[in-house]
C-alpha positions in Angstrom: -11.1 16.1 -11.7 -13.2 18.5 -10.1 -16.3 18.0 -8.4 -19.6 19.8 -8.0 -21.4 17.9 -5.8 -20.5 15.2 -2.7 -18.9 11.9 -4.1 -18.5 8.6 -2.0 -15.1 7.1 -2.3 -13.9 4.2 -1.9 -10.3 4.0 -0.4 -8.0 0.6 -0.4 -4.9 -0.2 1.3 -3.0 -2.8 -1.4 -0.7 -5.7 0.6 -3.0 -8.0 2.7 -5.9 -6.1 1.1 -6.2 -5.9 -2.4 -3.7 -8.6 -2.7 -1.6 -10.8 -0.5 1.5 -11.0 -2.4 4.3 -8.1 -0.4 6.3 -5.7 -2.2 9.0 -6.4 -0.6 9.3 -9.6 -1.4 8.7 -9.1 -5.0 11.7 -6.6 -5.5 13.4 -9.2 -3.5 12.7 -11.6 -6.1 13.5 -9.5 -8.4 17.1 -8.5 -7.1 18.1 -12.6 -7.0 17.4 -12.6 -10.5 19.2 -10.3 -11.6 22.4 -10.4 -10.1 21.4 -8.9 -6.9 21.2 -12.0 -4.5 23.9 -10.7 -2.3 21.7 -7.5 -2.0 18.8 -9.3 -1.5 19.8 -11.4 1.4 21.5 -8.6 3.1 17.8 -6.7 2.8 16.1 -9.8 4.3 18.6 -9.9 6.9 18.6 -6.7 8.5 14.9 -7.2 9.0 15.1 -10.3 11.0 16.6 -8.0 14.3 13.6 -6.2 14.1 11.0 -8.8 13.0 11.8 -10.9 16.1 11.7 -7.9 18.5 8.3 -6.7 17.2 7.3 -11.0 17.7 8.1 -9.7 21.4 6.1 -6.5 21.4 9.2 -4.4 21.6 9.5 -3.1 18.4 5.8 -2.3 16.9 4.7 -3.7 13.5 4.3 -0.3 12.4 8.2 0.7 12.6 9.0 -2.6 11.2 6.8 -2.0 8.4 8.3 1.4 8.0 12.1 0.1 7.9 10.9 -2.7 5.8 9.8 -0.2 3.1 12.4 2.0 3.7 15.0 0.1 3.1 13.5 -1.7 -0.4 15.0 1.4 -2.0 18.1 -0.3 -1.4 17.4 -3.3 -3.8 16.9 -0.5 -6.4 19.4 1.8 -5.8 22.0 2.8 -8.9 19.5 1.9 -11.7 18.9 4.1 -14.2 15.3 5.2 -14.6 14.5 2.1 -17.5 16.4 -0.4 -15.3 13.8 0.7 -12.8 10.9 1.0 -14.4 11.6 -2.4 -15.7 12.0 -3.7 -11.9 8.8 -1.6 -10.8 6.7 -3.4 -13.9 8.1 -7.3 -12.7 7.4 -6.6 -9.4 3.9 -4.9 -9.7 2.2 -6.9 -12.9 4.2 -10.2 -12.2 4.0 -10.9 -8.6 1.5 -8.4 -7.1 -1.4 -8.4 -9.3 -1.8 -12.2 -9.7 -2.2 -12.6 -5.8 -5.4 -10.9 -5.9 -8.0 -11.2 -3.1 -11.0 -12.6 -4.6 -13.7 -11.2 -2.7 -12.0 -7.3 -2.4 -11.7 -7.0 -5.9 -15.3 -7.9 -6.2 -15.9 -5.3 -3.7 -13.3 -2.9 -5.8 -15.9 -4.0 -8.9 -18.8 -3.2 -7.0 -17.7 0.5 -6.6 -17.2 1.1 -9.7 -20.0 0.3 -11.1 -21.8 2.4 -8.5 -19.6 5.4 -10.1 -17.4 5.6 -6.5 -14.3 7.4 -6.5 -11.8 4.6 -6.4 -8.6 5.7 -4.6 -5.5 3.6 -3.4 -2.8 4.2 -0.6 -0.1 2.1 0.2 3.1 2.2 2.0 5.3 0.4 -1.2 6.8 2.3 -3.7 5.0 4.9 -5.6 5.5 3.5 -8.9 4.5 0.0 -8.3 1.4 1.7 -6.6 0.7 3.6 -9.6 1.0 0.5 -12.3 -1.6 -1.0 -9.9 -4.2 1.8 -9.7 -3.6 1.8 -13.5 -4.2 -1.8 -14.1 -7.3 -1.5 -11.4 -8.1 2.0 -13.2 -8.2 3.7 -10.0 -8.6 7.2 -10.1 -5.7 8.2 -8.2 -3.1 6.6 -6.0 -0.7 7.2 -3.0 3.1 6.2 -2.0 6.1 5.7 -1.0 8.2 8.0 -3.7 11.6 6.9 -4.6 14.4 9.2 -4.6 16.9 9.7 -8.1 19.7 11.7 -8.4 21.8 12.1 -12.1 18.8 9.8 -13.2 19.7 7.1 -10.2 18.2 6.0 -7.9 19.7 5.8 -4.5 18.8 3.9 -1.0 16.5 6.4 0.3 12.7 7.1 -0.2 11.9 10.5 -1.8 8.4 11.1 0.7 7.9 9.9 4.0 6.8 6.2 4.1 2.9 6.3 3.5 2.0 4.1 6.4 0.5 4.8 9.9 -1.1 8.2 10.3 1.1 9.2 7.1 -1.6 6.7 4.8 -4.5 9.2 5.8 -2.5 12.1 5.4 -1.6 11.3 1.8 -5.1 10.1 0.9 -6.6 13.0 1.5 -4.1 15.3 -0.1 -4.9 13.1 -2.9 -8.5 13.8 -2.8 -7.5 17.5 -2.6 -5.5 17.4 -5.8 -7.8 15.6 -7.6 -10.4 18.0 -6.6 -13.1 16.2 -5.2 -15.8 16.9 -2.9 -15.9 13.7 -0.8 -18.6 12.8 1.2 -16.4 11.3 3.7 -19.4 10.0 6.7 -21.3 8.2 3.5 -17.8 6.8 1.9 -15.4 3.3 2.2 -12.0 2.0 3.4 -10.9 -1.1 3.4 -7.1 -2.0 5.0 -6.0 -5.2 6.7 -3.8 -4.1 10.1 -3.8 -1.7 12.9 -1.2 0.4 11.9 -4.2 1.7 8.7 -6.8 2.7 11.7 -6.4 6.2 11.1 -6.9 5.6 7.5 -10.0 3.5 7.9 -11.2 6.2 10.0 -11.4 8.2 7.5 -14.7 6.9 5.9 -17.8 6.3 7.9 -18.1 3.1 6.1 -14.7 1.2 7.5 -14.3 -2.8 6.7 -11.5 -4.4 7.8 -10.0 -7.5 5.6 -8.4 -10.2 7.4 -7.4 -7.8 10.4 -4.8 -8.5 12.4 -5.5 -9.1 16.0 -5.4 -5.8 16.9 -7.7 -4.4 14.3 -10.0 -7.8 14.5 -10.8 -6.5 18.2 -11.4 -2.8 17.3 -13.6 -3.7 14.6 -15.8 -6.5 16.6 -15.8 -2.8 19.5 -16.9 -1.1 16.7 -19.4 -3.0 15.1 -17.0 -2.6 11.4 -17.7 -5.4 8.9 -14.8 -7.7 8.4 -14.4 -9.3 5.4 -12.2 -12.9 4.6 -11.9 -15.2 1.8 -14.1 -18.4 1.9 
């Protein structure tokens, strides 16, 4: 794609934005059905240290995010490449795509028609990210990549974890290799939690979508629209 003149994007975050249902969860699904429940449990559990100290404000939401994703590699790790794309197409059309939110995907609808570049960024894994954009025909999508070795996969991420400062980072090296000339002050970006501020700060148009405290009081600072079901 290559652009002669300004666009306005539109950039969406995908869990607690687009839809409510978490990767994480999905794969974990996915694991206890097919003979992983062992794996699965142990996933869960090595979060709960760190869930309960971020509860506390020790840990931040952001690092346990970034574990949380992280480690989901883990519930993958020795399939072959149609063992995972098989995992990667449960998880994404199965569970993900039927949690949609309502009224973003309206807004997601809305964009289109106005012939906005849709993008999408997300901290789950890249090919679950990339059956969504398809299915949302997005034109271009950011994540976490998995890693594969003699056609594996193993327990580690193949890209940093696209979350945090990461999240704008990626998005706009996917602009980049799409080519386009964004017109960033006039463009959009919706994401749900603090941790995605410097990705809504991207776009001059930022909307959060049921914010988490922390971006709820930035946004009411900032005068940012915030947008909820019902």
């Amino acid at each position: 794609m290559v652009s002669s003149t300004p666009m306005i994007a539109a950039i969406f975050d995908i869990e607690g934005t687009l839809y409510t249902n978490p990767m994480g969860r999905g794969f974990m699904a996915y694991a206890a059905s097919h003979g992983r429940s062992l794996r699965s449990n142990a996933y869960f559990g090595s979060l709960l240290p760190l869930f309960c100290l971020s509860k506390l404000g020790i840990v931040s939401r952001e690092s346990l995010n970034t574990t949380a994703i992280a480690r989901m590699a883990w519930l993958i790790q020795g399939y072959d490449r149609r063992e995972a794309d098989a995992a990667f197409a449960w998880v994404a059309e199965q569970f993900i795509l039927p949690s949609g939110h309502k009224s973003v995907l309206e807004r997601w609808e809305h964009h289109r028609r106005a012939g906005h570049l849709l993008l999408i960024a997300s901290g789950g894994l890249a090919p679950c990210v990339r059956r969504i954009g398809a299915a949302l025909q997005a034109a271009g999508t950011a994540g976490t990549e998995i890693e594969m070795q003699d056609g594996r996969c193993t327990a580690q991420t193949g890209s940093p974890v696209v979350i945090g400062r990461e999240k704008a980072v990626r998005t706009l090296r996917l602009v980049e290799q799409l080519g386009a000339d964004v017109d960033w002050p006039a463009s959009y970006a919706y994401a749900d939690s603090f941790h995605d501020l410097a990705f809504l700060e991207l776009a001059g148009r930022p909307t959060a979508v049921h914010p988490d405290k922390k971006l709820r009081r930035i946004a009411a600072e900032r005068g940012w629209p915030v947008l909820e079901e019902g």
